[in-house]
ZAMI-310912 format. One record per atom (N, C-alpha, C): residue number from 1; residue in three letters; chain; atom name; y, x, z. Coordinates in Angstrom, 1 decimal. Example, Ala and Ser with C-alpha at 12.3 -4.5 7.8 and 13.67 -1.06 7.14 Angstrom:
! ZAMI-310912
{pt 1,'Ala','A','N',{-5.7,13.2,7.8}}
{pt 1,'Ala','A','CA',{-4.5,12.3,7.8}}
{pt 1,'Ala','A','C',{-3.3,13.2,7.8}}
{pt 2,'Ser','A','N',{-2.2,12.8,7.1}}
{pt 2,'Ser','A','CA',{-1.1,13.7,7.1}}
{pt 2,'Ser','A','C',{0.0,12.9,7.9}}
//
This chain:
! ZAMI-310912
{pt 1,'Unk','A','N',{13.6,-11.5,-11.8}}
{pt 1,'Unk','A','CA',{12.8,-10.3,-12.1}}
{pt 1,'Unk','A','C',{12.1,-9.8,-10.8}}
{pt 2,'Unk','A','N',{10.7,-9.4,-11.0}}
{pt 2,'Unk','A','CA',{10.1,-9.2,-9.4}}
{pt 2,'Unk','A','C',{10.8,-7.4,-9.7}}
{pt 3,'Unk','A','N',{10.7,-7.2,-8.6}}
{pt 3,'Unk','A','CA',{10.3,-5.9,-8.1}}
{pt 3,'Unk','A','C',{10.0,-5.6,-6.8}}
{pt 4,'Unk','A','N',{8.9,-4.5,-6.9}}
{pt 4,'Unk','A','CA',{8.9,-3.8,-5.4}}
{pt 4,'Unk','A','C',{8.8,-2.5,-5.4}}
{pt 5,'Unk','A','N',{9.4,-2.0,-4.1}}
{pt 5,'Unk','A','CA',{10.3,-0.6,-3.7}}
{pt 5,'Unk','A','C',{9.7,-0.3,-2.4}}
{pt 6,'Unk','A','N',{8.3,1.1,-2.5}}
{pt 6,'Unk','A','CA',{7.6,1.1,-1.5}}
{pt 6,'Unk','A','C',{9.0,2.8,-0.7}}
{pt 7,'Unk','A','N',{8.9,3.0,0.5}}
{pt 7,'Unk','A','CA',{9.1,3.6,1.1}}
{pt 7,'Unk','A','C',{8.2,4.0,2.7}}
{pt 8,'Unk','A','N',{8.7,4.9,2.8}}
{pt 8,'Unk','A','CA',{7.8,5.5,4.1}}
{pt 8,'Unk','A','C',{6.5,6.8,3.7}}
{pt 9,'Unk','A','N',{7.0,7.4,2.6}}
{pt 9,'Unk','A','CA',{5.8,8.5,2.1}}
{pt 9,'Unk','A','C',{6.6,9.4,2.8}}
{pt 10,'Unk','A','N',{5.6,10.8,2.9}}
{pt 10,'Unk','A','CA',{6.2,12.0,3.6}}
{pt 10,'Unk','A','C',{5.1,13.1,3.8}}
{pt 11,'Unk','A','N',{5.4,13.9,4.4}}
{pt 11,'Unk','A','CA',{4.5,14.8,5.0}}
{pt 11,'Unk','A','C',{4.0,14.6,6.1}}
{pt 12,'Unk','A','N',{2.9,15.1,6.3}}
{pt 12,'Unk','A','CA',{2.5,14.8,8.2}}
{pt 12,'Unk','A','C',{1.3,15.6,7.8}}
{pt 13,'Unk','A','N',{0.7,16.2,9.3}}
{pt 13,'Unk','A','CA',{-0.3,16.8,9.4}}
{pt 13,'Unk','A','C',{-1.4,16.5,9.9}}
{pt 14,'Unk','A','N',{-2.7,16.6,9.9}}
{pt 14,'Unk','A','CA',{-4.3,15.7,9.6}}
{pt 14,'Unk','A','C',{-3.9,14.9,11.1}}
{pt 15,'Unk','A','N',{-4.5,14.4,11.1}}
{pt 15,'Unk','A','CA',{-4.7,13.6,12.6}}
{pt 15,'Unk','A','C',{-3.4,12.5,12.7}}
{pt 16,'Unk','A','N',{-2.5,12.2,12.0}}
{pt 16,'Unk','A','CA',{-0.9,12.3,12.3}}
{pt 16,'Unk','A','C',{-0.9,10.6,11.8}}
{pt 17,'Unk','A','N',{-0.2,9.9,11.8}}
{pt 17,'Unk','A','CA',{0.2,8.7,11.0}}
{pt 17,'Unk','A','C',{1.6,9.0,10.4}}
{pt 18,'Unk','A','N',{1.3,7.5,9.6}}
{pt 18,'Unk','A','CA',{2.6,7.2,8.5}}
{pt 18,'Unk','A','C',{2.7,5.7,8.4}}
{pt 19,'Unk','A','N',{3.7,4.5,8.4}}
{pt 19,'Unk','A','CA',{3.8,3.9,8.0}}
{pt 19,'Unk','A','C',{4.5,3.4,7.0}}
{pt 20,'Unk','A','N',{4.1,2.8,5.6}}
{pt 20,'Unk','A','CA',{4.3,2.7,4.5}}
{pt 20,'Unk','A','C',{4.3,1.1,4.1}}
{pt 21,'Unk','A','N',{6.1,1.1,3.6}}
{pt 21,'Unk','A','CA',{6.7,-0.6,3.5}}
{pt 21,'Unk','A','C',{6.8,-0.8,1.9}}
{pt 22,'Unk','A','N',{6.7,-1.8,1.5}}
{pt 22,'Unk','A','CA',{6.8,-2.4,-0.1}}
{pt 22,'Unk','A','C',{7.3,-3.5,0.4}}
{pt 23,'Unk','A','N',{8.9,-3.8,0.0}}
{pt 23,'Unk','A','CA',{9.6,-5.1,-0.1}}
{pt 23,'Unk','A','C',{9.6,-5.5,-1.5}}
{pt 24,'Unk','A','N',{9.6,-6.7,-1.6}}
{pt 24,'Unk','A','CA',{9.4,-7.2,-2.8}}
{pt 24,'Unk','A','C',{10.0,-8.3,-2.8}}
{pt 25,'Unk','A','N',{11.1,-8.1,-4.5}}
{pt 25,'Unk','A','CA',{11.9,-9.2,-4.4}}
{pt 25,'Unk','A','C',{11.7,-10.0,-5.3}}
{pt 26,'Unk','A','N',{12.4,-11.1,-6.1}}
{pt 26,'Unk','A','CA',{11.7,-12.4,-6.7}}
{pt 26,'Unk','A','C',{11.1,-13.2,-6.0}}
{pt 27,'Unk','A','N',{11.1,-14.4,-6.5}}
{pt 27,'Unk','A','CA',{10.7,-15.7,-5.8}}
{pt 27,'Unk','A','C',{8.9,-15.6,-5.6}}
{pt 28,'Unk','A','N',{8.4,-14.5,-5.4}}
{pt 28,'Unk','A','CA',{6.8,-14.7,-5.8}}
{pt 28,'Unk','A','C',{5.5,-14.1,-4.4}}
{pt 29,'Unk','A','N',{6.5,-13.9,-3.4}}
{pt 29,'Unk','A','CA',{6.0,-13.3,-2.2}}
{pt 29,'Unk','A','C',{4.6,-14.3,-1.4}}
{pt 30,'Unk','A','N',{5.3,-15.3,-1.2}}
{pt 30,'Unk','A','CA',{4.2,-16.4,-0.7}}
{pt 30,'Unk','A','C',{3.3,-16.5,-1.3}}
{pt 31,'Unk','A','N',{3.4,-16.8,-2.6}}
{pt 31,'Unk','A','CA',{1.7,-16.6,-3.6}}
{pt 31,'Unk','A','C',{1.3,-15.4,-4.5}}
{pt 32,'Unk','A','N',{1.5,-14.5,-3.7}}
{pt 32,'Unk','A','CA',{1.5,-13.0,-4.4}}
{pt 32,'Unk','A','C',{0.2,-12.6,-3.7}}
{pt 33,'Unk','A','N',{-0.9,-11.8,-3.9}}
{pt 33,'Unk','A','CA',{-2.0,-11.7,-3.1}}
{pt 33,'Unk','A','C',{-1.3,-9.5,-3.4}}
{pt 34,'Unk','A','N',{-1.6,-8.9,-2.2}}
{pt 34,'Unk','A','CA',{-1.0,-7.6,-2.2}}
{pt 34,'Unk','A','C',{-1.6,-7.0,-2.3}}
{pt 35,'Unk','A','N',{-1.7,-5.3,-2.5}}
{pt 35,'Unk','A','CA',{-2.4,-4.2,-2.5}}
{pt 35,'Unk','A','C',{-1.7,-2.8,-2.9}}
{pt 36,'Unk','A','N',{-1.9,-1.7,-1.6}}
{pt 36,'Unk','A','CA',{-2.0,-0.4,-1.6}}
{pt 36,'Unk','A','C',{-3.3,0.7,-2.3}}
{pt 37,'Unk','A','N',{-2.4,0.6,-3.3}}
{pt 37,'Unk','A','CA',{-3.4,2.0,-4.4}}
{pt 37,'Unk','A','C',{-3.1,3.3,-3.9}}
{pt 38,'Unk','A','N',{-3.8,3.9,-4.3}}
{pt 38,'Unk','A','CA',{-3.5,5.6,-4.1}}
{pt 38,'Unk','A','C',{-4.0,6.2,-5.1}}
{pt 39,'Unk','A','N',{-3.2,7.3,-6.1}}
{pt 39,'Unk','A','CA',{-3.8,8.6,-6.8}}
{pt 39,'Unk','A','C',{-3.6,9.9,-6.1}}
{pt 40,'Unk','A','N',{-4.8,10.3,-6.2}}
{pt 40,'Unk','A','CA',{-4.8,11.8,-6.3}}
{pt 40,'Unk','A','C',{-4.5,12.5,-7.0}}
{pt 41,'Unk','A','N',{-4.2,14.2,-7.1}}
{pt 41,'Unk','A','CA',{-4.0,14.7,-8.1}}
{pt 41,'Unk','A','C',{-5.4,14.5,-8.7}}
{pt 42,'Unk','A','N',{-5.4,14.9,-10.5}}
{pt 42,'Unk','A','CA',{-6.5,14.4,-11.4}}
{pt 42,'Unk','A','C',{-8.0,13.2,-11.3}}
{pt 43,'Unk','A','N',{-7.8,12.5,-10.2}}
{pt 43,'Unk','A','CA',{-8.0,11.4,-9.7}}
{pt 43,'Unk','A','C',{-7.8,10.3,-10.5}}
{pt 44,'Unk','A','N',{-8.7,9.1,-10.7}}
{pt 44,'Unk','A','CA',{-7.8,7.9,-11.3}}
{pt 44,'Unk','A','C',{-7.4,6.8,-9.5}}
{pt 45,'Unk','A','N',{-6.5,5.9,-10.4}}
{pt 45,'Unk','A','CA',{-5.6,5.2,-9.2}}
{pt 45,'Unk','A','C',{-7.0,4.3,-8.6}}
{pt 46,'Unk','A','N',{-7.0,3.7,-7.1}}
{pt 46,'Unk','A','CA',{-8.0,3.1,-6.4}}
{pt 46,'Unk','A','C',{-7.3,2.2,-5.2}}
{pt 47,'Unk','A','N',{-7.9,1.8,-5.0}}
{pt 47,'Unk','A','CA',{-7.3,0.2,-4.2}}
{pt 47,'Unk','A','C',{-7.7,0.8,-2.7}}
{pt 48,'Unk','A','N',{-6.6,1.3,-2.0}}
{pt 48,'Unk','A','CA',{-6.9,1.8,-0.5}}
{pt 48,'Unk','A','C',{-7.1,0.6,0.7}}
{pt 49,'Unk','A','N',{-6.1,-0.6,0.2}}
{pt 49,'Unk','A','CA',{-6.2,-1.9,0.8}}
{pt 49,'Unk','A','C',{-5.5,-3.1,0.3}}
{pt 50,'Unk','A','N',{-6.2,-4.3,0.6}}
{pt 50,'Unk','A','CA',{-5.8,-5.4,0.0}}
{pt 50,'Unk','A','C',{-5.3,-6.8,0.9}}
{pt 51,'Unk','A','N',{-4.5,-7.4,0.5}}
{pt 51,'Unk','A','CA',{-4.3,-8.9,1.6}}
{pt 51,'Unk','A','C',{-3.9,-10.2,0.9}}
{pt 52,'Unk','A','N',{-4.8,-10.7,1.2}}
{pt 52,'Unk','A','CA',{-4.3,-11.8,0.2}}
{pt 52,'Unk','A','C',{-3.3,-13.1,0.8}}
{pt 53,'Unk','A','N',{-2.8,-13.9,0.1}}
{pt 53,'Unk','A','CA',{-1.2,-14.9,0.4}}
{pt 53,'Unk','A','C',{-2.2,-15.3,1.7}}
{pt 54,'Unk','A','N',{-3.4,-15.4,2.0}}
{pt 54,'Unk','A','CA',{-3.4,-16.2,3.1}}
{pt 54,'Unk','A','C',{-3.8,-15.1,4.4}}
{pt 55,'Unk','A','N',{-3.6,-13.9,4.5}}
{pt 55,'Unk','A','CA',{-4.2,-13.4,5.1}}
{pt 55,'Unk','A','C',{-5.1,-12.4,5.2}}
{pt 56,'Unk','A','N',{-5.9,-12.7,4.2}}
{pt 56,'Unk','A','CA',{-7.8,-11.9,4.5}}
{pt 56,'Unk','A','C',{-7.2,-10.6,4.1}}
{pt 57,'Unk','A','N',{-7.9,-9.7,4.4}}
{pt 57,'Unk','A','CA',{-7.8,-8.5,4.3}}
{pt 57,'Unk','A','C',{-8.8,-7.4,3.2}}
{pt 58,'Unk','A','N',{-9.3,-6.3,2.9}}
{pt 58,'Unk','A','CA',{-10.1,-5.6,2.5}}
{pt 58,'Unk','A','C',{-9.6,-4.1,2.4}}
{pt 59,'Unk','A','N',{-10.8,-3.7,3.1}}
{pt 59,'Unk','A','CA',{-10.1,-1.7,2.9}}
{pt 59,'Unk','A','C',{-11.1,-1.0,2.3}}
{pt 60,'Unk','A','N',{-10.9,0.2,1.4}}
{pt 60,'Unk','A','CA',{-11.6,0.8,0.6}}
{pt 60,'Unk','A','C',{-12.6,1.3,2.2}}
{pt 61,'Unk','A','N',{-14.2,1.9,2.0}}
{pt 61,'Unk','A','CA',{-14.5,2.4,3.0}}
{pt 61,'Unk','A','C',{-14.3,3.6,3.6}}
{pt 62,'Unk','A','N',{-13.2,4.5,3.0}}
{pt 62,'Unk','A','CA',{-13.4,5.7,3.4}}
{pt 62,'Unk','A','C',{-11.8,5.5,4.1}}
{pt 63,'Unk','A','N',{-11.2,4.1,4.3}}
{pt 63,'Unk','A','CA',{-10.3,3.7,5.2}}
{pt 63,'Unk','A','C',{-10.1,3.2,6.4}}
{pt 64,'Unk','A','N',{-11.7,1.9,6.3}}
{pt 64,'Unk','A','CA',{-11.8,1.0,6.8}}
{pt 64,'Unk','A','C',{-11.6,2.4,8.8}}
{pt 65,'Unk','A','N',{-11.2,0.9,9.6}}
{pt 65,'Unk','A','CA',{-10.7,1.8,11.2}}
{pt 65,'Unk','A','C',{-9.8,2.9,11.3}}
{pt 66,'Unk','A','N',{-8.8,3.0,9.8}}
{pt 66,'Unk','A','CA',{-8.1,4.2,10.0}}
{pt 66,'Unk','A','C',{-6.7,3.5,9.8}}
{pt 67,'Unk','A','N',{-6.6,2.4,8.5}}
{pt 67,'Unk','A','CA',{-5.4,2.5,8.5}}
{pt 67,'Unk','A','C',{-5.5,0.5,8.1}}
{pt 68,'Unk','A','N',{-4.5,-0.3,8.6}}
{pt 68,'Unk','A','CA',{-3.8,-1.6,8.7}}
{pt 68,'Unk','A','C',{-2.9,-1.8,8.0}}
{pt 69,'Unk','A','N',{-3.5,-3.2,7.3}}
{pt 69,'Unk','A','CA',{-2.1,-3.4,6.0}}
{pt 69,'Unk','A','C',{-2.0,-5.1,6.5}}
{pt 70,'Unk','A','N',{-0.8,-5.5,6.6}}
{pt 70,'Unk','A','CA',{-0.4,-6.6,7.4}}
{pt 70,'Unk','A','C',{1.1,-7.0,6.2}}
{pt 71,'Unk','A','N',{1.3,-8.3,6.5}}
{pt 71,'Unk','A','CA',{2.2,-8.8,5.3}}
{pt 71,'Unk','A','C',{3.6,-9.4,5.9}}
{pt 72,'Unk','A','N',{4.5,-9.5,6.1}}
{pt 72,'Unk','A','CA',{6.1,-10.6,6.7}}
{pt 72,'Unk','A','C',{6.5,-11.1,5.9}}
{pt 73,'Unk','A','N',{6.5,-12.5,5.8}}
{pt 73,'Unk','A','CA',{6.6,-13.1,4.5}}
{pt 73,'Unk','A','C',{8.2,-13.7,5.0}}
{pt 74,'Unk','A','N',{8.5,-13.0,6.4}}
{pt 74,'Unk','A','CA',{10.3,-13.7,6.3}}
{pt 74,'Unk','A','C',{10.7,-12.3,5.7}}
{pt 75,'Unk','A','N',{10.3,-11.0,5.9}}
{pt 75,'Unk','A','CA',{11.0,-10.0,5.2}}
{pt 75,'Unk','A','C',{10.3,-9.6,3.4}}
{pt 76,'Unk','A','N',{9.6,-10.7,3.2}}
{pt 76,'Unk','A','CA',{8.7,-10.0,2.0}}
{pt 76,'Unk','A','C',{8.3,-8.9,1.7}}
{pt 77,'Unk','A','N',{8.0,-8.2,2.6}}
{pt 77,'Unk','A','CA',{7.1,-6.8,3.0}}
{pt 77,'Unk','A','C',{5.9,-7.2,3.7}}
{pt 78,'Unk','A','N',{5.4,-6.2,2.7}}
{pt 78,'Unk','A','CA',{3.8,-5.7,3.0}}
{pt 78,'Unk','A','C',{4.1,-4.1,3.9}}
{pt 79,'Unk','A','N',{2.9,-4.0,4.9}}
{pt 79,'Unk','A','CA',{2.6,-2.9,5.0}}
{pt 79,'Unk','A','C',{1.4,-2.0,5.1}}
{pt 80,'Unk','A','N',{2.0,-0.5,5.2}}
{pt 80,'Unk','A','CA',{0.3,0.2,5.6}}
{pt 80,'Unk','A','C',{0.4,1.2,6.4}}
{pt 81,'Unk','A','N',{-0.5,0.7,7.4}}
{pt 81,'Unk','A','CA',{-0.3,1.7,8.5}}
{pt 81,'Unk','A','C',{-1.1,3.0,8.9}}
{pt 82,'Unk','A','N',{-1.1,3.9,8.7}}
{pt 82,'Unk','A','CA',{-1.7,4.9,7.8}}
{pt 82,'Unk','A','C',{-1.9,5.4,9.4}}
{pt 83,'Unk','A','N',{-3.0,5.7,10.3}}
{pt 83,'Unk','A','CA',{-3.7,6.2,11.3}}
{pt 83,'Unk','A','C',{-4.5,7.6,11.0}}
{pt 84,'Unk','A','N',{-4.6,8.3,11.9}}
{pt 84,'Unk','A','CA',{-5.7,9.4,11.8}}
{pt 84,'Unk','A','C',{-5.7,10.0,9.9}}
{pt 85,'Unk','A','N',{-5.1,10.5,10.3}}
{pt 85,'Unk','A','CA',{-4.8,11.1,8.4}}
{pt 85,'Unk','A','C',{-5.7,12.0,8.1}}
{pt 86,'Unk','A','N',{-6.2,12.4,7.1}}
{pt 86,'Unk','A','CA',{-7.2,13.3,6.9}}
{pt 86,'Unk','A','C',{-6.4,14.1,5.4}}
{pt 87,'Unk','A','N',{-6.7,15.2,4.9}}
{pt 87,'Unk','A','CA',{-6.1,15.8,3.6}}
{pt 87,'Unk','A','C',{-6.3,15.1,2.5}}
{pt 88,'Unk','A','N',{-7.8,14.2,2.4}}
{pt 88,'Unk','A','CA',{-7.7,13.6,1.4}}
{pt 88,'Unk','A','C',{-7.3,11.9,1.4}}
{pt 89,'Unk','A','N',{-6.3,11.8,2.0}}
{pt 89,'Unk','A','CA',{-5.6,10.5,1.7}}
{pt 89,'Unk','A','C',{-4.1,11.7,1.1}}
{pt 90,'Unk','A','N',{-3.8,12.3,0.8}}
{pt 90,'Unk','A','CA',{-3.1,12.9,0.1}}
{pt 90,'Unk','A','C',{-3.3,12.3,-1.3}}
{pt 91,'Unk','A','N',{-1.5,11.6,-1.7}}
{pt 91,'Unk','A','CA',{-1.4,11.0,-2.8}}
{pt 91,'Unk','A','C',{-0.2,10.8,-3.6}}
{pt 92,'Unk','A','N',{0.0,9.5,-4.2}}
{pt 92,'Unk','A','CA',{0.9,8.9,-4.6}}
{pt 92,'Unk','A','C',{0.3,7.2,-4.6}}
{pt 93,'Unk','A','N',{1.2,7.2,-3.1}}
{pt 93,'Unk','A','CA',{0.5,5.4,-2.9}}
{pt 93,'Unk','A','C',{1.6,4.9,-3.7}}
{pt 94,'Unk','A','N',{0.7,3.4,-4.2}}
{pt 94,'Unk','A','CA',{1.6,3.0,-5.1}}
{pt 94,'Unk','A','C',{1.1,1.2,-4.4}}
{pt 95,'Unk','A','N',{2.5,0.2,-4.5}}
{pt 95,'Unk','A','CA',{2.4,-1.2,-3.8}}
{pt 95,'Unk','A','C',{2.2,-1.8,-5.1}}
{pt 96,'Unk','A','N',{1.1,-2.8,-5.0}}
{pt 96,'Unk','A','CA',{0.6,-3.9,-6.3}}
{pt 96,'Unk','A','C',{1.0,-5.1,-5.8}}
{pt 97,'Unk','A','N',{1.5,-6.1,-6.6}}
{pt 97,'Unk','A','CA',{1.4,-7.5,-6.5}}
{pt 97,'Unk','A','C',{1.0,-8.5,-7.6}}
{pt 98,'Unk','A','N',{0.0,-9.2,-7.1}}
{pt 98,'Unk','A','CA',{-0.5,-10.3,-8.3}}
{pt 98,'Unk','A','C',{-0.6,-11.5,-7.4}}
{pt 99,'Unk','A','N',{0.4,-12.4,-8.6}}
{pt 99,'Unk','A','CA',{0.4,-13.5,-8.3}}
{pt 99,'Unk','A','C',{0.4,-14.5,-9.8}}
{pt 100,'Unk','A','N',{-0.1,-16.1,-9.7}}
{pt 100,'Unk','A','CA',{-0.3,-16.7,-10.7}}
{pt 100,'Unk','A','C',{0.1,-17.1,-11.7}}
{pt 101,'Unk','A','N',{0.0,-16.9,-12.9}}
{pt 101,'Unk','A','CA',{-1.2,-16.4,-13.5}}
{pt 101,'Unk','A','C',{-1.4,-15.7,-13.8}}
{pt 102,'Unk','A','N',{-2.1,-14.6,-13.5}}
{pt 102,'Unk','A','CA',{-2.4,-13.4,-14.2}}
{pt 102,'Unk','A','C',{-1.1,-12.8,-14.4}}
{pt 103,'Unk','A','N',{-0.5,-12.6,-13.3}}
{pt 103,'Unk','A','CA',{0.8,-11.8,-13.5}}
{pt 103,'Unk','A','C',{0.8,-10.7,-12.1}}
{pt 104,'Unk','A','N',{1.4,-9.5,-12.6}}
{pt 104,'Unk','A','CA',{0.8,-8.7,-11.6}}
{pt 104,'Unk','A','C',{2.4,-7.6,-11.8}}
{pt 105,'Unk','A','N',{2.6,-6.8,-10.7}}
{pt 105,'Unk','A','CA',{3.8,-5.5,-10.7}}
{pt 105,'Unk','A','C',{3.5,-4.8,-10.0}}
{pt 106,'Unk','A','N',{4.3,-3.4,-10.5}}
{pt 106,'Unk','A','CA',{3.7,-2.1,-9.4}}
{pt 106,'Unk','A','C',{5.0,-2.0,-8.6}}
{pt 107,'Unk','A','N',{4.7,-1.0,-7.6}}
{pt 107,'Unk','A','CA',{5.9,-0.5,-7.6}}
{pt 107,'Unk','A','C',{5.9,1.2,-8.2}}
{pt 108,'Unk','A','N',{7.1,1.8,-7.5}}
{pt 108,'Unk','A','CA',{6.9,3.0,-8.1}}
{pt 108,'Unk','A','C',{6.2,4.3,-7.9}}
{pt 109,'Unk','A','N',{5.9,4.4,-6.4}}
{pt 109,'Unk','A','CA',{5.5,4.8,-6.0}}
{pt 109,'Unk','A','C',{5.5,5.4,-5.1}}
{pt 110,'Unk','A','N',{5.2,6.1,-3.4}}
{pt 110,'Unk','A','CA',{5.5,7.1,-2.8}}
{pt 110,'Unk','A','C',{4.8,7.8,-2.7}}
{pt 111,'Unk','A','N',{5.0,9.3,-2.0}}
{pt 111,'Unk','A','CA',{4.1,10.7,-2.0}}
{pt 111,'Unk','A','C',{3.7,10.5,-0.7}}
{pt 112,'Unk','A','N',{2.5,10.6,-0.3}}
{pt 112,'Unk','A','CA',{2.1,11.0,0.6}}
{pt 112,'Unk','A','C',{1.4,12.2,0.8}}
{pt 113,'Unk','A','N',{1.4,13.3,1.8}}
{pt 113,'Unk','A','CA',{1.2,14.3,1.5}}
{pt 113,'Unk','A','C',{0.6,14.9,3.0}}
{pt 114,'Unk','A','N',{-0.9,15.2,3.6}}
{pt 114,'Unk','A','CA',{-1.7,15.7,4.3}}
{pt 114,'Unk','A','C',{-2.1,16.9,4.9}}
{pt 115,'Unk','A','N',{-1.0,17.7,5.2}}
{pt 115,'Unk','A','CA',{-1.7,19.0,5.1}}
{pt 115,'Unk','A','C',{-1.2,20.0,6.4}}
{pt 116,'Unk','A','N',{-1.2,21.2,7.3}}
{pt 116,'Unk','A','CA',{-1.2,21.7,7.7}}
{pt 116,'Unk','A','C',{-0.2,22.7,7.5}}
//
């Protein structure tokens, strides 16, 4: 059974970082392609960043030079490294994995929270 268990949500204030881990267990890490969503309140969920089994990367633009998502495939964690925080990265990041075929898991979720 996969699962993944993101930790590292919290509070911090604008300008501030956070680093945010999703371990993930089951045999499916190596061909798992990753991704960090985020909802806002009354917001629908959105793909803040992506990395796929081999590497490549992708960040929504209103990320891109703020925050790094990198993968350890000895610890089967992904991460996101959350730079220069602004109020509206205020969320509930949530860690995706899809891997073949057409098989995909969330995790549950953490709070991230931007404010002053």
């Amino acid at each position: 059974q996969v699962q993944l268990v993101e930790s590292g949500g919290g509070l911090v204030q604008p300008g501030g970082s956070l680093r945010l881990s999703c371990v993930v267990s089951g045999n499916i890490f190596s061909s798992a392609s990753m991704g960090w969503y985020r909802q806002a309140p009354g917001k629908q969920r959105e793909l803040v960043a992506g990395i796929s089994r081999d590497g490549i990367t992708n960040y929504a633009d209103s990320v891109k030079g703020r925050f790094t998502i990198s993968r350890d495939s000895a610890k089967n964690t992904v991460y996101l490294q959350m730079n220069s925080l602004k109020r509206e990265d205020t969320g509930v990041y949530y860690c995706n994995a899809r891997w073949p075929w057409d098989s995909y898991a969330w995790g549950q979720g953490t709070q991230v929270t931007v404010s002053s």
